[in-house]
Every structure is written in C-alpha cells, then in structure tokens.
N, CA, C and O atoms as CSV, one atom per row, in Angstrom:
chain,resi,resn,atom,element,x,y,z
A,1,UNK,N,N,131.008,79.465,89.002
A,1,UNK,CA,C,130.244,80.014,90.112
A,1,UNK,C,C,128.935,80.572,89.577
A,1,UNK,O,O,128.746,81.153,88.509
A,2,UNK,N,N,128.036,80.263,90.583
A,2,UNK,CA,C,126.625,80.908,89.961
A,2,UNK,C,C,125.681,81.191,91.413
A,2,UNK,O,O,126.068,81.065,92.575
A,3,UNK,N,N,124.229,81.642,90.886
A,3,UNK,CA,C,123.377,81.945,92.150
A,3,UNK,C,C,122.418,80.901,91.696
A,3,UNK,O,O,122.596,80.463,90.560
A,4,UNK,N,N,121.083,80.265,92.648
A,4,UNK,CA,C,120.061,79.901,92.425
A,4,UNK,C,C,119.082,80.165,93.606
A,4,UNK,O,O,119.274,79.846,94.779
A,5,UNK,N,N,118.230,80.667,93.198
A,5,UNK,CA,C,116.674,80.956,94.145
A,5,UNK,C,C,115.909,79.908,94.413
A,5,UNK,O,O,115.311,79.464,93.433
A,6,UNK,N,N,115.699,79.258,95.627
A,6,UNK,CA,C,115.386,78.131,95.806
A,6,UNK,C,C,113.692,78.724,96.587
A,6,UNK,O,O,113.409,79.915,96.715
A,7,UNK,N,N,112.728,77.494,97.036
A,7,UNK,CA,C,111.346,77.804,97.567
A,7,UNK,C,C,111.791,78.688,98.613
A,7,UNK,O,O,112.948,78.552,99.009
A,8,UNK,N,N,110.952,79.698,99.196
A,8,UNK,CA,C,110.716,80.417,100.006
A,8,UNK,C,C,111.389,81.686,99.976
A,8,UNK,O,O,111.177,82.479,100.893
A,9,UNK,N,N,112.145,81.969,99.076
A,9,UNK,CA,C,113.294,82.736,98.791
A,9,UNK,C,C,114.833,82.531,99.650
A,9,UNK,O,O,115.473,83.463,100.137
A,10,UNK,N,N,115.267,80.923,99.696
A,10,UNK,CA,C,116.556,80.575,99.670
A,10,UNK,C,C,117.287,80.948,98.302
A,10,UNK,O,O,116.960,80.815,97.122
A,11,UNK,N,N,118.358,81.445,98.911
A,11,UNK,CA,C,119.156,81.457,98.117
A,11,UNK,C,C,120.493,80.769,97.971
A,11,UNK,O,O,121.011,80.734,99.088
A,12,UNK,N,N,121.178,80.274,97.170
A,12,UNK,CA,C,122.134,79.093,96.822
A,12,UNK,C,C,123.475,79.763,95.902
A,12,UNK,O,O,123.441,79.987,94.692
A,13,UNK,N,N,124.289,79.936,96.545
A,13,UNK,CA,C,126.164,80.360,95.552
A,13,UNK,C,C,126.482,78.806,95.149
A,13,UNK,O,O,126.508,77.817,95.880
A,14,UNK,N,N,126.681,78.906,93.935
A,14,UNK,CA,C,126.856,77.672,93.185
A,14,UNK,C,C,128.936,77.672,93.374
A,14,UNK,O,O,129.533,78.744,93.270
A,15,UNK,N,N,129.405,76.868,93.535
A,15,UNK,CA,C,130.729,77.150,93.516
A,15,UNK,C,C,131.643,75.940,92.991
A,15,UNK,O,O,131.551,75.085,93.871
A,16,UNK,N,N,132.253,75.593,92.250
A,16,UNK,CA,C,133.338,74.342,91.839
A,16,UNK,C,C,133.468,73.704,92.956
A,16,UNK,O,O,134.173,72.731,92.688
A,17,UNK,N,N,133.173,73.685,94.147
A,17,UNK,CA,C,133.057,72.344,95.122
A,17,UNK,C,C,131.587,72.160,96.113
A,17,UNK,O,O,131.456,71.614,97.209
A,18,UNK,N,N,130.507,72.903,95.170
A,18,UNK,CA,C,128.935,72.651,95.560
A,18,UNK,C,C,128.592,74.194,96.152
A,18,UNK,O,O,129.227,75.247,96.088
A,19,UNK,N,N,127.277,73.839,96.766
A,19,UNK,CA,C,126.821,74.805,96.950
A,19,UNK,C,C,126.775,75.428,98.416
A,19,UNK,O,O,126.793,74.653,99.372
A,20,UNK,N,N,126.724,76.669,98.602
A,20,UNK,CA,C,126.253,77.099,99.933
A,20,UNK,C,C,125.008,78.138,100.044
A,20,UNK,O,O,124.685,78.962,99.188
A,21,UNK,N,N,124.515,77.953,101.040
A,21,UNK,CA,C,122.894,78.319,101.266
A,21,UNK,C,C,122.913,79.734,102.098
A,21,UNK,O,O,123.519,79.975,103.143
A,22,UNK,N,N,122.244,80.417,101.484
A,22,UNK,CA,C,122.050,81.884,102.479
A,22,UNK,C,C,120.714,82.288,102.641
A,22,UNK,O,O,119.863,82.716,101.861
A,23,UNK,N,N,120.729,82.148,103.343
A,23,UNK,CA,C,119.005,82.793,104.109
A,23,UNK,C,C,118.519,84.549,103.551
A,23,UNK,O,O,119.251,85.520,103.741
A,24,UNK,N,N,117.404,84.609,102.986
A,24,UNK,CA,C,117.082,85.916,102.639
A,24,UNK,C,C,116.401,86.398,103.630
A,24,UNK,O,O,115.198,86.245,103.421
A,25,UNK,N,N,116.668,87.004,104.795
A,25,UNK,CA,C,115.159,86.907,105.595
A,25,UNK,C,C,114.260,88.076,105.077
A,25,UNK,O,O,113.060,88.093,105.351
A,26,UNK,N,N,114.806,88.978,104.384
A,26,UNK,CA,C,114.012,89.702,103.943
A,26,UNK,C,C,112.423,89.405,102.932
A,26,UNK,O,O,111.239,89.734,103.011
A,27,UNK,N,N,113.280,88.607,102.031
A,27,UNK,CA,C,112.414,87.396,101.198
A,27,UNK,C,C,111.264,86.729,102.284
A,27,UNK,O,O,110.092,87.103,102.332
A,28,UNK,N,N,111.713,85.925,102.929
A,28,UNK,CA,C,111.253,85.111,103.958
A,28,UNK,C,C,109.749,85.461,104.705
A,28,UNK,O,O,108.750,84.776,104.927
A,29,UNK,N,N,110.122,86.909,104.978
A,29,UNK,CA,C,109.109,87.517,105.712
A,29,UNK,C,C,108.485,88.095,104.540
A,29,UNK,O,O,107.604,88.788,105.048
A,30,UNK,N,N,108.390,88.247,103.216
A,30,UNK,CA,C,107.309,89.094,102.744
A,30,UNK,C,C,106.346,87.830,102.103
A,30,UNK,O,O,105.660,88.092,101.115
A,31,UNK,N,N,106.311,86.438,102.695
A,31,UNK,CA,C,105.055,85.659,101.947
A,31,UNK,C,C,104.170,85.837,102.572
A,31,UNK,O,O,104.209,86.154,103.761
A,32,UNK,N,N,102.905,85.626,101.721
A,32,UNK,CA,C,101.482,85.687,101.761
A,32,UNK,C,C,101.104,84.242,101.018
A,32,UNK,O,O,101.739,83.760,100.080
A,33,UNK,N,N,100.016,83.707,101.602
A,33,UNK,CA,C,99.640,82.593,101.087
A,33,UNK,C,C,98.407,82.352,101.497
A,33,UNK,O,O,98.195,82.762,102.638
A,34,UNK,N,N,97.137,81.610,100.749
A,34,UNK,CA,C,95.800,81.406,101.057
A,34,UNK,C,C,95.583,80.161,100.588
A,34,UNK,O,O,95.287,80.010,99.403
A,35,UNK,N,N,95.725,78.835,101.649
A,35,UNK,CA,C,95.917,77.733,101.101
A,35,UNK,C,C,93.973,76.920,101.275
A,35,UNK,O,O,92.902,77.244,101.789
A,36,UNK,N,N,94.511,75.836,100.517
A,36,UNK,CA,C,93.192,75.197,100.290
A,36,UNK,C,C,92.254,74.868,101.339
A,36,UNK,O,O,92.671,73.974,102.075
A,37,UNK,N,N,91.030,75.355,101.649
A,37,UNK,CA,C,90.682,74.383,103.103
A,37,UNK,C,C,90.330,73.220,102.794
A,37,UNK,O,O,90.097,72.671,101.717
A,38,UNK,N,N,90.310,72.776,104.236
A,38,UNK,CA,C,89.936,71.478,104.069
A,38,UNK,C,C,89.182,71.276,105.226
A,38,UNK,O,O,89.478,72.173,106.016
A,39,UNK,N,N,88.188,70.380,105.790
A,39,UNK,CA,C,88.364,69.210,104.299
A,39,UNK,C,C,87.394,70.175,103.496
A,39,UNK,O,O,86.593,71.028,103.878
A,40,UNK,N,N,87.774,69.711,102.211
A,40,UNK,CA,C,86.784,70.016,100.939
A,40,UNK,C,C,86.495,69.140,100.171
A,40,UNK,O,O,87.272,68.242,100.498
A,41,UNK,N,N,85.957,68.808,99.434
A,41,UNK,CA,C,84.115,69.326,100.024
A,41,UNK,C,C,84.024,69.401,101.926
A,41,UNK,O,O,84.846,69.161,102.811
A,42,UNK,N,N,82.781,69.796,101.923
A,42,UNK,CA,C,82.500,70.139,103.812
A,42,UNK,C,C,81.259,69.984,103.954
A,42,UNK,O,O,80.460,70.286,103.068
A,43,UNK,N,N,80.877,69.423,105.249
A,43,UNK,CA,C,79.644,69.936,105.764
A,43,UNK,C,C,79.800,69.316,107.263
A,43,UNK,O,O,80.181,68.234,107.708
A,44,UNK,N,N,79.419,70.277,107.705
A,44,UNK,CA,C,79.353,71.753,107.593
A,44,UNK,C,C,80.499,73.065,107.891
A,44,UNK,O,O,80.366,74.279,107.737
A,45,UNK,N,N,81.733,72.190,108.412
A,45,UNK,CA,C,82.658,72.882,109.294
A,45,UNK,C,C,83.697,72.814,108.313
A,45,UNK,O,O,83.964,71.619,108.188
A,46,UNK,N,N,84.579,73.657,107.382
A,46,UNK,CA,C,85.771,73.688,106.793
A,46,UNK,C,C,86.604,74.770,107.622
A,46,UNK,O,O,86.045,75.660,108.263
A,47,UNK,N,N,87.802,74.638,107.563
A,47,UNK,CA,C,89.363,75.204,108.190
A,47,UNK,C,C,89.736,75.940,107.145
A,47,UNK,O,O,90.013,75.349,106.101
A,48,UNK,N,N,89.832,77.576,107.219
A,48,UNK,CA,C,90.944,77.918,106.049
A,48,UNK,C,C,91.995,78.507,106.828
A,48,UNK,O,O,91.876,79.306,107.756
A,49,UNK,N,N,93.335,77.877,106.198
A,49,UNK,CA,C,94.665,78.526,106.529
A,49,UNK,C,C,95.157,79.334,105.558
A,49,UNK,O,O,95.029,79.176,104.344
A,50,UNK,N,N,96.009,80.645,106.415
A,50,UNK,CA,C,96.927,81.427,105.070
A,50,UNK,C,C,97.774,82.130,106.240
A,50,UNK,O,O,97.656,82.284,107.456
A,51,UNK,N,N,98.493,82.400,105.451
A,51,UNK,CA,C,99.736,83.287,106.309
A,51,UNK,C,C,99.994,84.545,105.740
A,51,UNK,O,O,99.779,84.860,104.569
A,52,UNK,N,N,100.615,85.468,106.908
A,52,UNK,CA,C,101.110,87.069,106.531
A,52,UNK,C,C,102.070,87.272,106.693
A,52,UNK,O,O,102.518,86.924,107.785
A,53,UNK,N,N,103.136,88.069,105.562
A,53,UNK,CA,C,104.182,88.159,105.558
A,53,UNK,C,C,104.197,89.633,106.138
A,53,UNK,O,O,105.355,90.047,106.097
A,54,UNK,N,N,103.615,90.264,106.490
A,54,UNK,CA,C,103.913,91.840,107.583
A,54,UNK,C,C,102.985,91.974,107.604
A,54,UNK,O,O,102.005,91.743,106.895
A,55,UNK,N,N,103.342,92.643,109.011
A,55,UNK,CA,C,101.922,93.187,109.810
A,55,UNK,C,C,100.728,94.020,108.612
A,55,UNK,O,O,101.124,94.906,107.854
A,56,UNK,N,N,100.012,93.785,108.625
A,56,UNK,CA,C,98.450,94.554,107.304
A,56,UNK,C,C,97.380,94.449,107.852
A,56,UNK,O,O,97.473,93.734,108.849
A,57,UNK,N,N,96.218,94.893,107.643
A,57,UNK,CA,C,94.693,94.951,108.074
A,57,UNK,C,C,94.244,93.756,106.740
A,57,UNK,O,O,94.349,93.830,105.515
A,58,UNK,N,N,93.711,92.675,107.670
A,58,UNK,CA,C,93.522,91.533,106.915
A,58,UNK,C,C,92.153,91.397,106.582
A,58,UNK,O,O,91.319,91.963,107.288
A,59,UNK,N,N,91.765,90.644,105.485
A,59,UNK,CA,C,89.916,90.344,105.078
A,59,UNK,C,C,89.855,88.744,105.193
A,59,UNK,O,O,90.982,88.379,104.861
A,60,UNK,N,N,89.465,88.174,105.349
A,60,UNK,CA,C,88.368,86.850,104.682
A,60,UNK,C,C,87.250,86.997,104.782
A,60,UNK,O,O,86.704,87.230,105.861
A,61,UNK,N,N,86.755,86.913,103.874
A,61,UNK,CA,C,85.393,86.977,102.950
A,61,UNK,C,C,84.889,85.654,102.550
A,61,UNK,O,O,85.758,84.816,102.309
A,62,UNK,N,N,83.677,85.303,102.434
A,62,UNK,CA,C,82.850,84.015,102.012
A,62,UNK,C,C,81.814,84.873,101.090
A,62,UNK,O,O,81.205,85.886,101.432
A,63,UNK,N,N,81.774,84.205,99.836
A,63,UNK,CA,C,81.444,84.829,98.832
A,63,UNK,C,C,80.597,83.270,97.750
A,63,UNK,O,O,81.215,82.296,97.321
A,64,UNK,N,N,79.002,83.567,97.579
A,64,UNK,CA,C,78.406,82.744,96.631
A,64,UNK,C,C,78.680,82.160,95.604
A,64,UNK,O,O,79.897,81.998,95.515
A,65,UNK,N,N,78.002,81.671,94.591
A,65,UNK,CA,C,78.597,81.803,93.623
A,65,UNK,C,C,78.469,82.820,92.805
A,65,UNK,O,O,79.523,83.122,92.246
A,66,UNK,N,N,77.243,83.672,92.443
A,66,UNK,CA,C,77.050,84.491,92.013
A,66,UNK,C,C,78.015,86.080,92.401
A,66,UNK,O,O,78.036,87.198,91.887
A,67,UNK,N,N,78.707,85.453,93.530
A,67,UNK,CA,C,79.877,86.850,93.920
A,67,UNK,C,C,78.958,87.605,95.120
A,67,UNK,O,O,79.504,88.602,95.591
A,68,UNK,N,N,77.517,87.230,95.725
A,68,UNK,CA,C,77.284,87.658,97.008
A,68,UNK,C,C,77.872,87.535,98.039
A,68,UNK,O,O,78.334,86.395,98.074
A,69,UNK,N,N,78.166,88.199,99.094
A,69,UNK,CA,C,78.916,88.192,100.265
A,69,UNK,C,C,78.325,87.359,101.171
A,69,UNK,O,O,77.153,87.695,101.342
A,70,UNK,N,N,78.627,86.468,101.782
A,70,UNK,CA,C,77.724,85.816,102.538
A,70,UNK,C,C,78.555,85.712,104.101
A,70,UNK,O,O,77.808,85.141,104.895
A,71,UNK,N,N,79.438,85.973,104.527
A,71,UNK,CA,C,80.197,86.387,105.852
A,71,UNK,C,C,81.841,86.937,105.647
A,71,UNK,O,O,82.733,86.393,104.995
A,72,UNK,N,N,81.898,88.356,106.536
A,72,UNK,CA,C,83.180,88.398,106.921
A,72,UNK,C,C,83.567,87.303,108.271
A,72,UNK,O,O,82.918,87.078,109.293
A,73,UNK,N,N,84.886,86.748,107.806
A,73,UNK,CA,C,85.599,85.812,108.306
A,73,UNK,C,C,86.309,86.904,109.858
A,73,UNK,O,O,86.074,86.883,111.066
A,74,UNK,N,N,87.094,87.622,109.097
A,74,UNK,CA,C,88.167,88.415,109.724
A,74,UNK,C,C,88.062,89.651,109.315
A,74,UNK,O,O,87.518,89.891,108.237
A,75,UNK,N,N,88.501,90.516,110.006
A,75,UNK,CA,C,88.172,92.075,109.410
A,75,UNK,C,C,88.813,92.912,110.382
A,75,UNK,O,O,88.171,93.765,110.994
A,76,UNK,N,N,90.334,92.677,110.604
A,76,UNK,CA,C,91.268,93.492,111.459
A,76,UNK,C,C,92.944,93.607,111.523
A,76,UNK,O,O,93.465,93.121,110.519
A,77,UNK,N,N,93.652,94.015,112.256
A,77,UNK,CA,C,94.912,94.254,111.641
A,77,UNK,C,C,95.393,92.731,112.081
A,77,UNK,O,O,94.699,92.007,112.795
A,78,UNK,N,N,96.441,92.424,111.650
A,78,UNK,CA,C,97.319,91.041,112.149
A,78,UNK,C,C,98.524,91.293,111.984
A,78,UNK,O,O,98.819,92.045,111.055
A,79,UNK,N,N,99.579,90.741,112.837
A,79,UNK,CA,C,101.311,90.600,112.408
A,79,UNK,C,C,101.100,89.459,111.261
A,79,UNK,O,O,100.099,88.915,110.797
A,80,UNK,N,N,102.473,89.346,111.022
A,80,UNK,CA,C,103.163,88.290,110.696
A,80,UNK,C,C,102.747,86.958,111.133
A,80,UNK,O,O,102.838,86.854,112.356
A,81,UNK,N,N,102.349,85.973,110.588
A,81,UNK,CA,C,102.490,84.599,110.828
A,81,UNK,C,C,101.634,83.714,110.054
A,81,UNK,O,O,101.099,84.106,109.016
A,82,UNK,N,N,101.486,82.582,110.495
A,82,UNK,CA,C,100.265,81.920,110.246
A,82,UNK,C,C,98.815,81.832,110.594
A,82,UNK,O,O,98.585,82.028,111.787
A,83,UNK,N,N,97.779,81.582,109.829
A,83,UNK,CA,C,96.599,81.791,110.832
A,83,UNK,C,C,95.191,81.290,110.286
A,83,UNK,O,O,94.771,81.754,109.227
A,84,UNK,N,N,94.519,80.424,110.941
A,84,UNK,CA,C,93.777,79.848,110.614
A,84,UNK,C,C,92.169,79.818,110.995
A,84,UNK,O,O,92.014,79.656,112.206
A,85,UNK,N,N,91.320,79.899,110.483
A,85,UNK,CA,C,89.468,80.140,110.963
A,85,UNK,C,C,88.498,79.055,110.662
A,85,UNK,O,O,88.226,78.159,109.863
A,86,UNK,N,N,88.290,79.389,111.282
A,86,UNK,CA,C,86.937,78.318,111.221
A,86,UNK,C,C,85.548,78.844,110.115
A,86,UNK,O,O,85.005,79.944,110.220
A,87,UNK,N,N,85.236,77.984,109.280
A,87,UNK,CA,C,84.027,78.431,108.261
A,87,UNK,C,C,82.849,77.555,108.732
A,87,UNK,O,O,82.981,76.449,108.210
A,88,UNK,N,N,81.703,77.609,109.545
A,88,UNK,CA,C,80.683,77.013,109.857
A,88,UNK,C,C,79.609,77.496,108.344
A,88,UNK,O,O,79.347,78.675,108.106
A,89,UNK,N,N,79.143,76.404,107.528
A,89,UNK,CA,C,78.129,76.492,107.083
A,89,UNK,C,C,76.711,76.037,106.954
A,89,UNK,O,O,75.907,76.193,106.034
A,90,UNK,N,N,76.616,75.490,108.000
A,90,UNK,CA,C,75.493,74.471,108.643
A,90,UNK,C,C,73.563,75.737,108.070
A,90,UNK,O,O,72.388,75.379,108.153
A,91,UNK,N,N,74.020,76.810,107.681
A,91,UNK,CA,C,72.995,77.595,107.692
A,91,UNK,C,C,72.631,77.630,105.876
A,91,UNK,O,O,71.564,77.696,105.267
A,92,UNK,N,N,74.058,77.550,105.421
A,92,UNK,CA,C,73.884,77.623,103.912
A,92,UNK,C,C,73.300,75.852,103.381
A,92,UNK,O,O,73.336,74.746,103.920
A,93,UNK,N,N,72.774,76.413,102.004
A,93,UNK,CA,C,72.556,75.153,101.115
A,93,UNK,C,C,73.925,74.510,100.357
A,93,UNK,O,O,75.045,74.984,100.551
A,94,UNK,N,N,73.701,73.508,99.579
A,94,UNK,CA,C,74.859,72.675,98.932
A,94,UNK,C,C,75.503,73.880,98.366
A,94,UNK,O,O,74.903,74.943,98.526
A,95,UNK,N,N,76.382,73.883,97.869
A,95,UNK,CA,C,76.941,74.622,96.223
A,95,UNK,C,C,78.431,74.453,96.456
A,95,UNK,O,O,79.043,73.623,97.127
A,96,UNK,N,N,78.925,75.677,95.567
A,96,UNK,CA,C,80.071,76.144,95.571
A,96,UNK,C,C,79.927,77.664,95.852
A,96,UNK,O,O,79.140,78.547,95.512
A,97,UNK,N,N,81.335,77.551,96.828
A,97,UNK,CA,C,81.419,79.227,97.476
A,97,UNK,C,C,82.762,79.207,97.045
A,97,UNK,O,O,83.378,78.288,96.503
A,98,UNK,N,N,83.249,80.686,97.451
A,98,UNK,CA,C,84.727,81.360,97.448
A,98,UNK,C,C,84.585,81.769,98.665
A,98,UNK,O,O,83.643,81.926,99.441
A,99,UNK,N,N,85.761,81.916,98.682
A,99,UNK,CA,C,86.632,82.315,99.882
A,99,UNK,C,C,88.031,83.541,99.293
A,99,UNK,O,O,88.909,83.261,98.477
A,100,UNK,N,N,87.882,84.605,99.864
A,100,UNK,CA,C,88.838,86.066,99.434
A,100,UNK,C,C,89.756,86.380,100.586
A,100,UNK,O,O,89.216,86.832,101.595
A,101,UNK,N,N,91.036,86.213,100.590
A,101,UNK,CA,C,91.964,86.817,101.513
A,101,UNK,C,C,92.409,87.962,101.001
A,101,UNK,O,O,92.893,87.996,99.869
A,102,UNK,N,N,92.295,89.088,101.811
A,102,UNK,CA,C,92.823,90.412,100.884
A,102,UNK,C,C,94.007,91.048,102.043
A,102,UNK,O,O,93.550,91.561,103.065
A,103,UNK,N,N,95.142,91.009,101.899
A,103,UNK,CA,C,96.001,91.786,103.292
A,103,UNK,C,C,96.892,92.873,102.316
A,103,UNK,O,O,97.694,92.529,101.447
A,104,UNK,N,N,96.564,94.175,102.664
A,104,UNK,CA,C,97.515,95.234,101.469
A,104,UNK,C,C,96.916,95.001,100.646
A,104,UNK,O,O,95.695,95.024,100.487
A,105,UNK,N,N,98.346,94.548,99.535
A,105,UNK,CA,C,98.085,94.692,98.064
A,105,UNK,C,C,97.718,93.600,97.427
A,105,UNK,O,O,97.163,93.614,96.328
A,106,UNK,N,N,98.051,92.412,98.182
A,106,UNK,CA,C,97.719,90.856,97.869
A,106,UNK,C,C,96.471,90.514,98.572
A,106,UNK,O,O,96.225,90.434,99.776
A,107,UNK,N,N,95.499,90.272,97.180
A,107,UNK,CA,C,94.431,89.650,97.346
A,107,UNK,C,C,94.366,87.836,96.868
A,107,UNK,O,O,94.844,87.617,95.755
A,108,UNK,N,N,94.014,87.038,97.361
A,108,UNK,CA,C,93.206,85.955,96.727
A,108,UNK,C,C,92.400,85.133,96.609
A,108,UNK,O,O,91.856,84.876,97.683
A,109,UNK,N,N,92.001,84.502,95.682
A,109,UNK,CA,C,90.620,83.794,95.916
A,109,UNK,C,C,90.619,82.069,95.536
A,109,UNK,O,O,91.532,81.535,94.907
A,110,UNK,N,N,89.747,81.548,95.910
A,110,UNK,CA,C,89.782,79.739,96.169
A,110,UNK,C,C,88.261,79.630,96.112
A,110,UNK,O,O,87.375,80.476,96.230
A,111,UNK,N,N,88.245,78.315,95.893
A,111,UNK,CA,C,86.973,77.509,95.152
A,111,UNK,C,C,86.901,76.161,96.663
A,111,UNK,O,O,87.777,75.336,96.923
A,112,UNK,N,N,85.897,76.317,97.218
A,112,UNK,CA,C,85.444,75.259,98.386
A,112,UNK,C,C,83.709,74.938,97.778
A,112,UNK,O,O,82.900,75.765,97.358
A,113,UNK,N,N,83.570,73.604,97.910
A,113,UNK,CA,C,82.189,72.866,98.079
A,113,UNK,C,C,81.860,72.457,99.245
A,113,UNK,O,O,82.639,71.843,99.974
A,114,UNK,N,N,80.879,72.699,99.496
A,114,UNK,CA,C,79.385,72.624,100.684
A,114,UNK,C,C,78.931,71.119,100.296
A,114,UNK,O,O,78.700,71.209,99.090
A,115,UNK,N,N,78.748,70.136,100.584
A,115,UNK,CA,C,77.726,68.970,100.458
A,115,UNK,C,C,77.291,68.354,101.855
A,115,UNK,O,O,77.958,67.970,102.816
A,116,UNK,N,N,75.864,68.405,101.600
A,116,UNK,CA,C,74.999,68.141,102.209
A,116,UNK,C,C,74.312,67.307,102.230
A,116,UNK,O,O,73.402,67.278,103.057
C-alpha cells in the first residue's frame, strides 16, 4: 500500500488490487496560474489567461523591457476561478514586453512579443 500526488493535487491510495482516487478539494482550490498568451507573437490584440485559487485583490501589469510600466490590466478584488483580458497594443512599437500577475503572495511573470 502506498500514496501518490497526482496533477492538480489528486491524490491516489496505492493498494495490492490498484488504485483509488481521492479528491483534495482543499488542494484544488488553492491554484494560481498565469498561462501563456496567445497568440504570441501579436499584433496588436493578445489574450492573457490565469486563474485564482481564493478570493485576493488581483494585479496585471504590462511592463517594457526595461521594467517600465506601461498599463494596469486589472487592479481589484476577484473570487476564485478563471479569468481572462484582453491586451490591445496597437499604440506600442515592436519589442518584447512582460506581463505580472500578482494575487496575495503569488506573483508571476511571462515574456510576450509585439510584431508589427
């Protein structure tokens, strides 16, 4: 007999006639994630998705390369879920920007190209 932690925080009792699956929901609900937009490269319109694992006062940030701020995205509380924005850059030049999700204690950051 054994345990295994599977994606999302499943969890798995290993037993001499296979396994059985138990739901953590506790696990479940505390992800955070700041996934890639797309499309990337862009011009001018990229999508970023990320999700909240409890309710927090959320950021997205668009950030130069040099680390200038160049728009708040979002800048208010949110539940739980998934959630997705729109990045218009039709005003900026080519490059590479970042993009910062900060909710609580989990911050992160991603690499998107502009071509024009």
């Amino acid at each position: 007999m054994g345990w295994a932690v599977g994606y999302g925080g499943t969890i798995c009792k290993m037993t001499g006639s296979g396994a059985t699956s138990v739901d953590n929901q506790n696990e479940m609900s505390m992800v955070f994630e700041l996934k890639q937009n797309y499309p990337n490269p862009f011009n001018p319109v990229t999508i970023i998705q990320y999700t909240i694992g409890s309710k927090q006062t959320v950021k997205v940030k668009v950030y130069d390369i040099i680390g200038n701020e160049i728009v708040t995205l979002v800048n208010n509380e949110q539940s739980e879920g998934k959630y997705e924005v729109k990045f218009d850059g039709s005003l900026l030049s080519s490059g590479i920007y970042f993009y910062k999700l900060q909710a609580g204690d989990f911050t992160q950051l991603r690499k998107m190209i502009l071509l024009k």
